[in-house]
N, C-alpha and C positions, 0 to 999 in steps of 0.2 A: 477710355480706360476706366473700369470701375476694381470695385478691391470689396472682400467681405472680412469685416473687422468687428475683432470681440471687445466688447469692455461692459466692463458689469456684469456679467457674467450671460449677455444678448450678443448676439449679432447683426449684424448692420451692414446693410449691401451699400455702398456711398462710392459717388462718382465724384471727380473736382469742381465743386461752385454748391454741393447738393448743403442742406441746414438742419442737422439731426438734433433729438433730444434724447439725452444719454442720462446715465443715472448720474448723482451727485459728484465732479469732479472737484478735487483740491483747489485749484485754479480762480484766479479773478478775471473777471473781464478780461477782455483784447489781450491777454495772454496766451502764448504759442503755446500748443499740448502736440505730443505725439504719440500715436497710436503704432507700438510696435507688435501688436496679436495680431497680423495680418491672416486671414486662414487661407484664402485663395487671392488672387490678383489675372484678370482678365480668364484665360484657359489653366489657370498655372496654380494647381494645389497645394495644400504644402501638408507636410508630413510632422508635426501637426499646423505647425504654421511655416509662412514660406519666409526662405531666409533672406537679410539683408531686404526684407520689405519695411518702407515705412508709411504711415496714411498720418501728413500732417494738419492741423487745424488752428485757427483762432476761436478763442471763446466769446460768444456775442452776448449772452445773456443768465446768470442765474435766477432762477424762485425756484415756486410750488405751482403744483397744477391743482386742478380745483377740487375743490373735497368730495370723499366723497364716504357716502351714509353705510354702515353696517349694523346690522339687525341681527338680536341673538334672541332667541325664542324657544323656549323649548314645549311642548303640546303637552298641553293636560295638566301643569307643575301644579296652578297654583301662582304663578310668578309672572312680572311685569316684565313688557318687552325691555331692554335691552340698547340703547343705542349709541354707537360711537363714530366719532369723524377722522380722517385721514387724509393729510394732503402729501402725498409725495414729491422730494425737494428736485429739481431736474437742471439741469446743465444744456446752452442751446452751443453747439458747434458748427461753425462754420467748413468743410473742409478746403481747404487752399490746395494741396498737394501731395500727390501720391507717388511715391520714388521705387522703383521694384526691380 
């Protein structure tokens, strides 16, 4: 049984046992979260999401993933490159169970 579920404004095709990285959730460690934007579950669509679906998970891990460089330049100015770092904060999920 797999289920394709929104959060963050992505989607995510996830089966039970599978270990995603989702954008920044509220949540601490080894606490329960539940994902109720289910869009589809196995054949079964939903209109926009399907009803009385849920995709639950344990949370295994917060940080950041690794930085990464952006370069602003513009040709011809006159003017010094530019550069900035960013590391995006990420949430790792375990999912446990899918109820549909």
């Amino acid at each position: 049984m797999y289920a394709v579920i929104k959060v963050g404004g992505k989607q995510y095709r996830v089966q039970e046992g599978d270990e995603i990285f989702v954008e920044k959730l509220n949540a601490e460690e080894n606490d329960n979260v539940r994902f109720e934007q289910v869009l589809m579950l196995d054949s079964k669509v939903g209109n926009p999401y399907v009803e009385k679906a849920v995709v639950e998970g344990t949370v295994l891990k917060n940080g950041k993933n690794k930085k990464i460089r952006i370069f602003k330049y513009k040709n011809k100015s006159r003017s010094n490159r530019r550069t900035q770092g960013h590391r995006q904060p990420y949430t790792k999920v375990k999912i446990t169970k899918i109820n549909g």
